[in-house]
GUBAVEX-394698 format. One record per residue: residue number from 1; residue in three letters; x, y, z of N, C-alpha, C in turn. Coordinates in pm, 1 decimal. Atoms other than C-alpha are relative to their C-alpha. Example, Ala and Ser with C-alpha at 12.3 -4.5 7.8 and 13.67 -1.06 7.14 Angstrom:
<nodes>
[1, "ALA", [89.0, -119.0, 0.0], [1230.0, -450.0, 780.0], [90.0, 120.0, 0.0]]
[2, "SER", [-82.0, -119.0, -6.0], [1367.0, -106.0, 714.0], [-77.0, 109.0, 73.0]]
</nodes>
This chain:
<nodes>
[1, "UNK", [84.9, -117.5, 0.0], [0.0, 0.0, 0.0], [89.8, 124.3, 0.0]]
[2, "UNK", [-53.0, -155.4, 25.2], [125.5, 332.2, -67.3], [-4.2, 77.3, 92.1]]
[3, "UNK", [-39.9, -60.3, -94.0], [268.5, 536.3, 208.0], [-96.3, 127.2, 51.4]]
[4, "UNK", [82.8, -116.4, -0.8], [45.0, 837.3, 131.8], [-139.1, -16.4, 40.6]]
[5, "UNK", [183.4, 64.1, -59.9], [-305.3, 629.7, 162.4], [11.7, -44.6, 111.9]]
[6, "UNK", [42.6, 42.7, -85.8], [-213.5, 455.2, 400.4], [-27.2, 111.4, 99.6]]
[7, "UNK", [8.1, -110.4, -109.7], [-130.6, 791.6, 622.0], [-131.6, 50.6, -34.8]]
[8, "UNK", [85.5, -52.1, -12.8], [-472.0, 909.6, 462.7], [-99.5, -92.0, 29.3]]
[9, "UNK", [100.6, 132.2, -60.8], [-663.1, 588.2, 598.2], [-39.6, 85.2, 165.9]]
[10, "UNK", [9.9, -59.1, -139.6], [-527.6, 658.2, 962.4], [-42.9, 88.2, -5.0]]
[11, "UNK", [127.3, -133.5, -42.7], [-648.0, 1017.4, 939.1], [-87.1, -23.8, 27.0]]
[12, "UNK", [170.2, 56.5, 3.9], [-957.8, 894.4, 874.7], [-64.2, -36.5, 99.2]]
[13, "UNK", [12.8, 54.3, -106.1], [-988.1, 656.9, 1086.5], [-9.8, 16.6, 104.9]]
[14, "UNK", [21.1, -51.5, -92.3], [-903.7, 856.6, 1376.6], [-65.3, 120.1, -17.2]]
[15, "UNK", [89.8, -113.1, -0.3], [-1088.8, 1143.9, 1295.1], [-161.8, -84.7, 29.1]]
[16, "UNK", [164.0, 128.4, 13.3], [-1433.9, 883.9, 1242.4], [39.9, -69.3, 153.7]]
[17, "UNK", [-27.1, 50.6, -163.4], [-1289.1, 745.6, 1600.2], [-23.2, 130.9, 101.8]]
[18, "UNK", [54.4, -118.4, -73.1], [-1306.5, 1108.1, 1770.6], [-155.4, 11.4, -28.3]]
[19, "UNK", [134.5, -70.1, -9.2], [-1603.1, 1189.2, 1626.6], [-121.4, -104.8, 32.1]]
[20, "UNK", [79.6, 108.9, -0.2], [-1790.2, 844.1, 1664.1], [2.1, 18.7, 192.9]]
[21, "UNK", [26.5, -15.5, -165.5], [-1722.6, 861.2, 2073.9], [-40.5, 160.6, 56.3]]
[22, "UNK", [113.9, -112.6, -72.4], [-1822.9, 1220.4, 2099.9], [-133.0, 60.8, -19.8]]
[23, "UNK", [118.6, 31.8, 9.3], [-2128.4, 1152.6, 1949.3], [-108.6, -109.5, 124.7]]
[24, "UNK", [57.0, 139.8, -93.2], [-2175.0, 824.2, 2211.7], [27.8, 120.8, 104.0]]
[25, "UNK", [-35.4, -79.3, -151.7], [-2056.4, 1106.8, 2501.5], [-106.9, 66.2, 16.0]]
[26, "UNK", [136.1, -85.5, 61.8], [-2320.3, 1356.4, 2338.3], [54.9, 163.5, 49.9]]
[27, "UNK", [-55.0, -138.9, -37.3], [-2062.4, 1653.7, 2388.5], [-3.2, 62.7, -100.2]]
[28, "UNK", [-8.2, -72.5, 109.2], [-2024.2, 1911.2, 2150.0], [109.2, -5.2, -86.0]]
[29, "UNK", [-150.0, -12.1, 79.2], [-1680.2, 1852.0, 2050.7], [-9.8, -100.4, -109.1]]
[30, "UNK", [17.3, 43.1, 130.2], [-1801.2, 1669.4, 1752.7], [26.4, 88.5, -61.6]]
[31, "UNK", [14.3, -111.8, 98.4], [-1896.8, 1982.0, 1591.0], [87.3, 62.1, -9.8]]
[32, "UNK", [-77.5, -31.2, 18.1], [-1597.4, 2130.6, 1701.9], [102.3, -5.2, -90.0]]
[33, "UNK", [-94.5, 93.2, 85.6], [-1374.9, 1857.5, 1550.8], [-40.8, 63.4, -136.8]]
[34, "UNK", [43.5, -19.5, 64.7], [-1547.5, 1887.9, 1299.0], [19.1, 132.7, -121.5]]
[35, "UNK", [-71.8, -115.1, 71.0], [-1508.4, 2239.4, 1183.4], [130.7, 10.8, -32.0]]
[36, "UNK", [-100.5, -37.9, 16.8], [-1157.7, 2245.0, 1246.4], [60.0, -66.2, -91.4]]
[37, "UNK", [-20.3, 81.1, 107.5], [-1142.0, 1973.9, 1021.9], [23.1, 34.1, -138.0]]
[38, "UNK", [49.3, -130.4, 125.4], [-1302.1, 2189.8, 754.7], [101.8, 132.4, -42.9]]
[39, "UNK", [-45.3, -91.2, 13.7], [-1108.0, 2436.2, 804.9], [155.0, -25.6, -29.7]]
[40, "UNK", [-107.8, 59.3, 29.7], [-791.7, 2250.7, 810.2], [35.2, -38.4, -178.5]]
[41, "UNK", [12.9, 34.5, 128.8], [-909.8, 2123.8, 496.6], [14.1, 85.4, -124.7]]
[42, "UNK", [-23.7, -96.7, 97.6], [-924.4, 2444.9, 344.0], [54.9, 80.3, -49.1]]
[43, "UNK", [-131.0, -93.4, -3.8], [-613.2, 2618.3, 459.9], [81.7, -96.8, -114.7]]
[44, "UNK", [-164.3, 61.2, 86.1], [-400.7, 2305.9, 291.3], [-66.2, -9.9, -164.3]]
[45, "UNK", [80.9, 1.1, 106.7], [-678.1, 2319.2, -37.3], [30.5, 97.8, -73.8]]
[46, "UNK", [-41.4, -118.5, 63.8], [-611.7, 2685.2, -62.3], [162.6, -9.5, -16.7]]
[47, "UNK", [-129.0, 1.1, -19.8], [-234.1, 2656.8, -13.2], [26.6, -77.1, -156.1]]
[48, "UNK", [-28.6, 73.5, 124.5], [-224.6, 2405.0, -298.6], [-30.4, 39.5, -107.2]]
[49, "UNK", [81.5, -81.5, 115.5], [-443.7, 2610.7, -524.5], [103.0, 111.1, -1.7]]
[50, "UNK", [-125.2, -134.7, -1.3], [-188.7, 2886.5, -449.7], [122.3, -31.4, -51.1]]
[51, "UNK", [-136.9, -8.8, -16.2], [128.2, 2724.7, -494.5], [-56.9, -63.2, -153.3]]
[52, "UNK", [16.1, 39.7, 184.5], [-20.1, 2562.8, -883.6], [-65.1, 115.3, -61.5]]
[53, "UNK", [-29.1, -89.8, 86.1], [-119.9, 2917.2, -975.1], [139.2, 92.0, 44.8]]
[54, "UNK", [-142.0, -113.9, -70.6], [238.5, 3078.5, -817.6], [109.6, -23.9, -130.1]]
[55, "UNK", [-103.5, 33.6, 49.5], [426.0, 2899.0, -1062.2], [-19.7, 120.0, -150.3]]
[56, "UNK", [67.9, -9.3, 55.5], [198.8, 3066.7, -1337.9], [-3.3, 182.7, -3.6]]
[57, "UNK", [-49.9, -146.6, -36.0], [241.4, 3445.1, -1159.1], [126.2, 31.1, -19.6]]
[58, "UNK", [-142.9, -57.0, 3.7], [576.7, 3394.3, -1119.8], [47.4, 50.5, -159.7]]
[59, "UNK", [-34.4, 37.9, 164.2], [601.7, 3297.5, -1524.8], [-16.8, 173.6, -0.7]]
[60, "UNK", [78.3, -135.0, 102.2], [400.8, 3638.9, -1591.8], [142.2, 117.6, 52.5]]
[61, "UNK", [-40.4, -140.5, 11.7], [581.8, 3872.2, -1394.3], [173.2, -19.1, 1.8]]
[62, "UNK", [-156.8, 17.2, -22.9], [961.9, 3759.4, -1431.7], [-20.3, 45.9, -155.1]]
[63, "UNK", [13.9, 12.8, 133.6], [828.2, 3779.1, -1816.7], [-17.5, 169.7, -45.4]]
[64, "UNK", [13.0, -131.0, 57.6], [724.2, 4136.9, -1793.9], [97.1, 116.0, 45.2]]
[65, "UNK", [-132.6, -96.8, -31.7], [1035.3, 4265.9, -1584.0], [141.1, -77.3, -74.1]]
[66, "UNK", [-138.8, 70.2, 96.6], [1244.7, 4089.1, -1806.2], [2.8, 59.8, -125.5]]
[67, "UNK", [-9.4, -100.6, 124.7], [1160.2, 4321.5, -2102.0], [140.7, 38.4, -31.5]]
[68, "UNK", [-124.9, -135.0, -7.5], [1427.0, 4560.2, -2027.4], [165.6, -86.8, 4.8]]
[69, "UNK", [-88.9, 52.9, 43.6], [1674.4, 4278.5, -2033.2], [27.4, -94.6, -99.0]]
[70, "UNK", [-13.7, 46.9, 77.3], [1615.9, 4113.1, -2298.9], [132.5, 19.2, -114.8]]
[71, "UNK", [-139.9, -8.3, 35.3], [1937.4, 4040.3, -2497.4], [117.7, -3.4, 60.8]]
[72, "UNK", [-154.7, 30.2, -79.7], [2180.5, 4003.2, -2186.5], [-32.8, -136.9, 30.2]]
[73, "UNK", [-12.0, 90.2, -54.2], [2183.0, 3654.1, -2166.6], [119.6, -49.1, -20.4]]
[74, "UNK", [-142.9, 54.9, -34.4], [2529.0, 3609.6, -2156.3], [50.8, 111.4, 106.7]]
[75, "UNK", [-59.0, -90.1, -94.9], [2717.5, 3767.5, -1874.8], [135.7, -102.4, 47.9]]
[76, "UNK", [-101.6, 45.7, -70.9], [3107.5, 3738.9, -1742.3], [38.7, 37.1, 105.0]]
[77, "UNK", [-85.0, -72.2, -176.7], [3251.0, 3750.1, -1384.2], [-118.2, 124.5, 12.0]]
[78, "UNK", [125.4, -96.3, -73.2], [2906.8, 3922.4, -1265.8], [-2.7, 128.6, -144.5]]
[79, "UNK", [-11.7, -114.8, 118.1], [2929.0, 4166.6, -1614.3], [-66.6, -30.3, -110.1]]
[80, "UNK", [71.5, -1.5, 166.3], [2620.6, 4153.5, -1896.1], [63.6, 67.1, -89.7]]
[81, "UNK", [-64.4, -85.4, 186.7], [2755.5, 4149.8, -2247.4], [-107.8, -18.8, -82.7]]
[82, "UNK", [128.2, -25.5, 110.0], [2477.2, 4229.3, -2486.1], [69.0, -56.4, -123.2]]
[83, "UNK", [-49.7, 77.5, 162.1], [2504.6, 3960.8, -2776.5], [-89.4, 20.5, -105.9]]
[84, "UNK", [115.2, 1.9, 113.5], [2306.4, 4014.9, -3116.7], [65.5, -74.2, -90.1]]
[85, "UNK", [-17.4, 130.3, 136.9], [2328.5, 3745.4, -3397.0], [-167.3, 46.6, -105.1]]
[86, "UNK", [52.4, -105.1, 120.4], [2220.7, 3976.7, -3734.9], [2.4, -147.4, -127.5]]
[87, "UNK", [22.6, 87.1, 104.9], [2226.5, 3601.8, -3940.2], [132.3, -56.4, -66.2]]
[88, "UNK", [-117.9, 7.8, 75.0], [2582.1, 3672.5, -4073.3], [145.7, 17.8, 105.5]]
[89, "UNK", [-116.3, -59.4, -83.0], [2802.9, 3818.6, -3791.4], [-85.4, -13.9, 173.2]]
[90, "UNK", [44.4, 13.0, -210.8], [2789.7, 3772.1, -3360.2], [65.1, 111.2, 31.4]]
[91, "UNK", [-66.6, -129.7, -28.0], [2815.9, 4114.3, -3230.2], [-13.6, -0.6, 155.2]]
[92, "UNK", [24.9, -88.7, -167.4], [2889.0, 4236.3, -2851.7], [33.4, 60.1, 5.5]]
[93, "UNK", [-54.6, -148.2, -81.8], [2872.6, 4544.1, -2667.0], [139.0, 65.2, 27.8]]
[94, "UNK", [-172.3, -68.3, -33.7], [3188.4, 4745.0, -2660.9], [-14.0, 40.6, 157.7]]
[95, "UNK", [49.6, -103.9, -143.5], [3055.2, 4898.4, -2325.2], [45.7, -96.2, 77.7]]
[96, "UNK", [8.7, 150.4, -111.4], [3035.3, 4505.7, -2146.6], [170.6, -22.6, -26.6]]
[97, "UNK", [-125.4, 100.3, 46.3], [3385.5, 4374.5, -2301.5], [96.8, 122.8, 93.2]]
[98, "UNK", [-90.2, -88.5, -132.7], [3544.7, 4734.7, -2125.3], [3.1, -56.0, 115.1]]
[99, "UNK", [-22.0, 14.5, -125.8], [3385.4, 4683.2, -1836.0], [88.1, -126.1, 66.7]]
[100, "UNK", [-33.3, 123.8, -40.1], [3471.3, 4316.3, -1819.3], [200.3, 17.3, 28.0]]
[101, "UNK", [-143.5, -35.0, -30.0], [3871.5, 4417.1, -1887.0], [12.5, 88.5, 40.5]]
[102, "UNK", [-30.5, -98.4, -139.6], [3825.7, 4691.3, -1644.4], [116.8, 123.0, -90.4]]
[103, "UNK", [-45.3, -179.0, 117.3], [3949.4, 4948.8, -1915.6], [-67.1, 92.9, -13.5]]
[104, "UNK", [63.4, -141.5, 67.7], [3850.7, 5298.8, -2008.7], [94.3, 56.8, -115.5]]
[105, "UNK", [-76.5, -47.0, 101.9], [3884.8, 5423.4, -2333.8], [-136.7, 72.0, -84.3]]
[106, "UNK", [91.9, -28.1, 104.2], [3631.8, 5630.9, -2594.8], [8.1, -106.2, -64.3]]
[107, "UNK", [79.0, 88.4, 122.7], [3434.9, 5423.2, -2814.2], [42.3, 27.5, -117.6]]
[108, "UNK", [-56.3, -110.3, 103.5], [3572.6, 5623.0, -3065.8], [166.5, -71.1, -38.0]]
[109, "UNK", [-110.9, 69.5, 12.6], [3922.0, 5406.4, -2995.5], [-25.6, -151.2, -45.1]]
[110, "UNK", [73.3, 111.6, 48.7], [3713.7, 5095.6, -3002.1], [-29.2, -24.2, -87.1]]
[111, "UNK", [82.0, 60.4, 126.4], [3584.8, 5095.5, -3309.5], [151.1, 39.3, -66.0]]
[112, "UNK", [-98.4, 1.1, 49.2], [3905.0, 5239.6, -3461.8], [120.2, -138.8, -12.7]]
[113, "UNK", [-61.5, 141.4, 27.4], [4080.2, 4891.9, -3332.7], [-61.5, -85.6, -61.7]]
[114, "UNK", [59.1, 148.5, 81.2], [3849.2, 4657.3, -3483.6], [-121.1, 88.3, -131.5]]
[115, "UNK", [0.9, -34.4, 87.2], [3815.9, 4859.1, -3779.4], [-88.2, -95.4, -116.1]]
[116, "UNK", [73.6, 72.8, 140.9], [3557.3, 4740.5, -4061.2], [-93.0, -129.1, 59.5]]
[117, "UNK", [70.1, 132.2, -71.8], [3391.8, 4500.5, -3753.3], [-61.5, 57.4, 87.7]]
[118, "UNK", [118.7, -55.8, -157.1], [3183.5, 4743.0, -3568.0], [-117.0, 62.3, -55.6]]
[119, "UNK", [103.5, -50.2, 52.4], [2853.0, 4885.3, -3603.6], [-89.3, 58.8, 112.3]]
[120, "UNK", [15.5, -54.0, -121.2], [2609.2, 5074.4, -3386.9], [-158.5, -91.4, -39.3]]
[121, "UNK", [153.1, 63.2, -13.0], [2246.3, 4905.5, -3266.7], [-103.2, 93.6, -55.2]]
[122, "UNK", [138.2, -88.3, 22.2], [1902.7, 5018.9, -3308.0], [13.3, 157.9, 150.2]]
[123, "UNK", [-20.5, -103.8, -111.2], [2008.8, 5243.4, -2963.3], [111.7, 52.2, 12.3]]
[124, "UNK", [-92.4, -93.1, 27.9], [2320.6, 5337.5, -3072.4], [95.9, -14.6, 77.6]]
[125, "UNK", [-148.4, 107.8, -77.4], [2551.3, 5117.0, -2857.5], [115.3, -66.0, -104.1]]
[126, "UNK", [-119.2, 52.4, 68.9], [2891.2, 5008.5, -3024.9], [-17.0, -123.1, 26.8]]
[127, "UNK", [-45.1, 153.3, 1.0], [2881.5, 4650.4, -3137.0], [116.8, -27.5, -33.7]]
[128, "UNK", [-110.9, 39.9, 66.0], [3175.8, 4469.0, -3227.1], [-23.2, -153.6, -27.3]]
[129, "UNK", [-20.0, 133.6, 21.4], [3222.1, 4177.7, -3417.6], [57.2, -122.5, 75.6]]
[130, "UNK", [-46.1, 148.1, -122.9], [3280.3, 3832.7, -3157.6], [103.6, -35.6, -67.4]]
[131, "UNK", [-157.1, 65.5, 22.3], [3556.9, 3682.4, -3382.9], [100.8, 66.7, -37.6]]
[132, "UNK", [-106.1, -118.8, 36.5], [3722.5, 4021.2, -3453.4], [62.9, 18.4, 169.0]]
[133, "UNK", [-70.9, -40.6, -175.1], [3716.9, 4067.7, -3063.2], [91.0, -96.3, 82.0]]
[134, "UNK", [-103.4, 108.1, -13.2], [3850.5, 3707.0, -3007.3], [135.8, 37.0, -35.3]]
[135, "UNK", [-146.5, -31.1, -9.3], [4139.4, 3782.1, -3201.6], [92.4, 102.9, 42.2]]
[136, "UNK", [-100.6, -102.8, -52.9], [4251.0, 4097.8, -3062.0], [62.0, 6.8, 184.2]]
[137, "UNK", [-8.8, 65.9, -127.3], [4171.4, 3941.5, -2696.6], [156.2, -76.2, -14.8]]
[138, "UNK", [-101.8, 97.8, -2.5], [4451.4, 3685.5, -2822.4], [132.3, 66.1, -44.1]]
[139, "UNK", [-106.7, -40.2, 76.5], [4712.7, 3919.7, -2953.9], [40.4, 144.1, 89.7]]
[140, "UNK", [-36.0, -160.8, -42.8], [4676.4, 4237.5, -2725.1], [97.7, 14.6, 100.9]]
[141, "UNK", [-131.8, 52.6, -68.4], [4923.0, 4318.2, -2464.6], [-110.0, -4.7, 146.3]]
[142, "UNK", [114.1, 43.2, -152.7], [4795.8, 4166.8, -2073.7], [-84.5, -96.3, -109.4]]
[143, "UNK", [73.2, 116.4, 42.4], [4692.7, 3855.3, -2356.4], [1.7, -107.4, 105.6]]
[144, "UNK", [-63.9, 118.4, -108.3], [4864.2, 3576.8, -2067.6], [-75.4, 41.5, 115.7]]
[145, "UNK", [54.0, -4.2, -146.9], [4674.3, 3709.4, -1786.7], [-149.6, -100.3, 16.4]]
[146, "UNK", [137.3, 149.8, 15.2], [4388.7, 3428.1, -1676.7], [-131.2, 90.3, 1.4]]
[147, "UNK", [125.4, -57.9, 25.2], [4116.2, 3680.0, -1720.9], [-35.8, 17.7, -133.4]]
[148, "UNK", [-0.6, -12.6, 178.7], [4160.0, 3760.0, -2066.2], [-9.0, -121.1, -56.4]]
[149, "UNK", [5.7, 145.9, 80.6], [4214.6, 3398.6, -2154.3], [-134.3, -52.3, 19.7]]
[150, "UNK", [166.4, 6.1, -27.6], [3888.7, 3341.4, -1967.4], [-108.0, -7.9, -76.4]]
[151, "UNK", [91.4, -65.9, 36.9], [3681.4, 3586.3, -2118.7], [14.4, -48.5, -162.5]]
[152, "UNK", [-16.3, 88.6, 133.9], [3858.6, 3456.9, -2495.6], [-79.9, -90.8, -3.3]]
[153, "UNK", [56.7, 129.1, 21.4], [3753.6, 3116.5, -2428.3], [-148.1, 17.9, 21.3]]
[154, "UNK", [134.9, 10.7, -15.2], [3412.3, 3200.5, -2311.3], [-50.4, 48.0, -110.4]]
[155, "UNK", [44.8, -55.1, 107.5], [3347.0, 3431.8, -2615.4], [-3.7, -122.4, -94.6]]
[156, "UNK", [40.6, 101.3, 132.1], [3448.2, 3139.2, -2873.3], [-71.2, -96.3, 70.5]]
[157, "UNK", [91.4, 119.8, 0.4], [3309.0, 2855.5, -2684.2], [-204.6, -4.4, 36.7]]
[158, "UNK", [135.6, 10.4, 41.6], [2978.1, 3008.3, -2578.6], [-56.4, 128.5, -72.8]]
[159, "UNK", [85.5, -60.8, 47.3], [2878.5, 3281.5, -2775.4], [51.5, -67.1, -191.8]]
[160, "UNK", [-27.7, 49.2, 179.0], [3093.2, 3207.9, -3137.5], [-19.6, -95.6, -64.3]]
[161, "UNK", [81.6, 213.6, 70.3], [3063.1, 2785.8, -3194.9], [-84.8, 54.1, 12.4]]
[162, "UNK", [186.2, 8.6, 7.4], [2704.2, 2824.7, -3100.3], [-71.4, 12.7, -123.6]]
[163, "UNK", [120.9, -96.2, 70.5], [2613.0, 3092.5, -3328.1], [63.6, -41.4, -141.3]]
[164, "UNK", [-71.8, 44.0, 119.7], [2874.8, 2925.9, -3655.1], [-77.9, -131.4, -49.6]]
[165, "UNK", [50.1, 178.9, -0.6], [2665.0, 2567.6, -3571.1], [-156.1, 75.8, -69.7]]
[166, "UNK", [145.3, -58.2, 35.2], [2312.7, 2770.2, -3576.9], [37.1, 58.2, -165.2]]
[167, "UNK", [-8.3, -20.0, 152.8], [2466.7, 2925.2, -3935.8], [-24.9, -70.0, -124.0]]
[168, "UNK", [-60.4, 81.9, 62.3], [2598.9, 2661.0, -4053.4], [-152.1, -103.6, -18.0]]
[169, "UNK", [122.5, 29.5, 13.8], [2270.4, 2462.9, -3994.5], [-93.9, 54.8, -82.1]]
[170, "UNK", [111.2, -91.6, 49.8], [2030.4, 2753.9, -4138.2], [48.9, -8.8, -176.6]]
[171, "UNK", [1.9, -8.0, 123.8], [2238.5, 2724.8, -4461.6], [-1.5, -133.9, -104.9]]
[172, "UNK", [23.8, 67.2, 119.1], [2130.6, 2407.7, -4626.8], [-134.7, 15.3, -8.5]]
[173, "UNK", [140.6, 2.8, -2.2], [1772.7, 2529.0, -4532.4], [19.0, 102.8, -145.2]]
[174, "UNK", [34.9, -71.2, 78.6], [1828.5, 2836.7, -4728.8], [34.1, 16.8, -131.4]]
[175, "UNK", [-7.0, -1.0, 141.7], [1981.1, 2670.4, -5040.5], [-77.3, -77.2, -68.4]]
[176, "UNK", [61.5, 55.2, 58.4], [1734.3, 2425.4, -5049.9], [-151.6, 59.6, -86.3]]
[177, "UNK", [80.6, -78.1, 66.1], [1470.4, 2688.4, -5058.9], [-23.8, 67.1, -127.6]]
[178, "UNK", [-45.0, -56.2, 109.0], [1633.3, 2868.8, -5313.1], [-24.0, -39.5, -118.9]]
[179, "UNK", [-12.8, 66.5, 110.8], [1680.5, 2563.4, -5545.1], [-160.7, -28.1, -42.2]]
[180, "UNK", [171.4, 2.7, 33.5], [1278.6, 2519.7, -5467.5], [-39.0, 79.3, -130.4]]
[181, "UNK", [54.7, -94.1, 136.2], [1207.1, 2789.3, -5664.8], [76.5, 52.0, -118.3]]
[182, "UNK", [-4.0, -14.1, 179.8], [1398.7, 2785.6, -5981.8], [-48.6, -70.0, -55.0]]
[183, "UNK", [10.4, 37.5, 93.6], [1316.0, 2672.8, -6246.6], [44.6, -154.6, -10.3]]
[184, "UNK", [-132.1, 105.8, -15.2], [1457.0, 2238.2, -6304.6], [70.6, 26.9, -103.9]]
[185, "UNK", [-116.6, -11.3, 146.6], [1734.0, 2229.8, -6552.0], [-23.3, -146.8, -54.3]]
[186, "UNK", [7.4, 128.0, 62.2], [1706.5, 1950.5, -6782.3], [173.1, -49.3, -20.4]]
[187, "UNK", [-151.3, 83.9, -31.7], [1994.3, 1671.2, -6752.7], [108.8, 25.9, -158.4]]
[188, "UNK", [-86.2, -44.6, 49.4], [2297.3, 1736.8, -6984.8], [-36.3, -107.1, -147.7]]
[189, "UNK", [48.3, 33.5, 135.1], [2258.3, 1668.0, -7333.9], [108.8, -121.4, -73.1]]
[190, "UNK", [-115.6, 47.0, 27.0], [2496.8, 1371.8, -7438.6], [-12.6, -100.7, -179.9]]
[191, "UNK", [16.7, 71.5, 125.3], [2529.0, 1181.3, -7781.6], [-60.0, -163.2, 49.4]]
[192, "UNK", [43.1, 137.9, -44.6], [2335.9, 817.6, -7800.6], [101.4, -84.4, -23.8]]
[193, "UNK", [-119.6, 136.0, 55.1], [2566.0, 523.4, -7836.1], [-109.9, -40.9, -165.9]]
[194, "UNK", [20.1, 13.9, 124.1], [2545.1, 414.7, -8203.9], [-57.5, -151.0, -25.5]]
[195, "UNK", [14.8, 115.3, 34.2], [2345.5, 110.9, -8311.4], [65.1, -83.0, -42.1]]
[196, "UNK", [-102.4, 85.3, 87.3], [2574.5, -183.8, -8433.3], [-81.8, -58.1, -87.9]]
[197, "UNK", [41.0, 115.0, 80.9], [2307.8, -392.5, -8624.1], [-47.3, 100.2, -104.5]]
</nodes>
């Protein structure tokens, strides 16, 4: 028997045992029992009804204060880097990758180093290209220090593979599409072999 029935037998049982002898006594503490029973019943009824819509509140409102972060789901050593993946290129925040190497410099120097790999958002934040920033991570000077190597490895292994696999995937969708809609080509035109008889 199952641990749970059986404990909801005994309840039973002794509850139907209280209330069966203070019926034979002819005291009131039936009715008592009774209520508190009820009421017992309805604190752990409501509680349960509460905690299977909580999960359901929580969903909503983590969903509607999460607006405003949408797009930091990567972050290093406690520091959101704002990633966008435009289809062709993985861009992050020049702003996050400072803070993260604890540099100050105009944006204005930033984009000048990774020259022909930066661009600005819809809000006008400096992106930079992820595998332009990899390699300058790997070549700059303070490359050997274990933070920088860190922050390298985390850039290619989780923001760059990821987003080369998701490419790399998307492009036999979009040549098959392609080939959908031309036109077929008819097979190559070759001479017949020559009758002998």
């Amino acid at each position: 028997m199952n641990s749970r029935l059986g404990r909801a037998i005994l309840v039973g049982l002794l509850i139907a045992t209280v209330l069966g002898w203070s019926s034979v006594l002819g005291s009131g503490l039936g009715l008592t029992v009774l209520v508190v029973v009820a009421l017992c019943v309805a604190a752990v009824g409501g509680l349960w009804w509460l905690t299977q819509r909580a999960g359901d509140a929580h969903a909503a409102v983590r969903e509607r204060l999460g607006r405003a972060e949408e797009g930091h789901h990567h972050a290093f050593a406690g520091v959101r880097l704002q990633v966008e993946d435009d289809g062709r290129h993985v861009w992050v925040g020049g702003a996050g990758l400072q803070k993260v190497l604890g540099q100050r410099e105009p944006e204005e120097a930033q984009a000048a180093r990774h020259a022909g790999a930066w661009r600005r958002n819809e809000r006008g934040l400096l992106m930079l290209r992820v595998d332009v920033a990899i390699q300058h991570l790997a070549t700059m000077p303070g490359r050997d220090e274990p933070r920088v190597q860190r922050l390298r490895r985390y850039l290619e292994r989780d923001v760059l593979y990821p987003a080369q696999r998701r490419h790399e995937a998307a492009r036999p969708s979009r040549a098959a599409s392609a080939a959908g809609s031309a036109a077929p080509t008819p097979p190559a035109s070759r001479p017949l072999p020559e009758d002998p008889a």
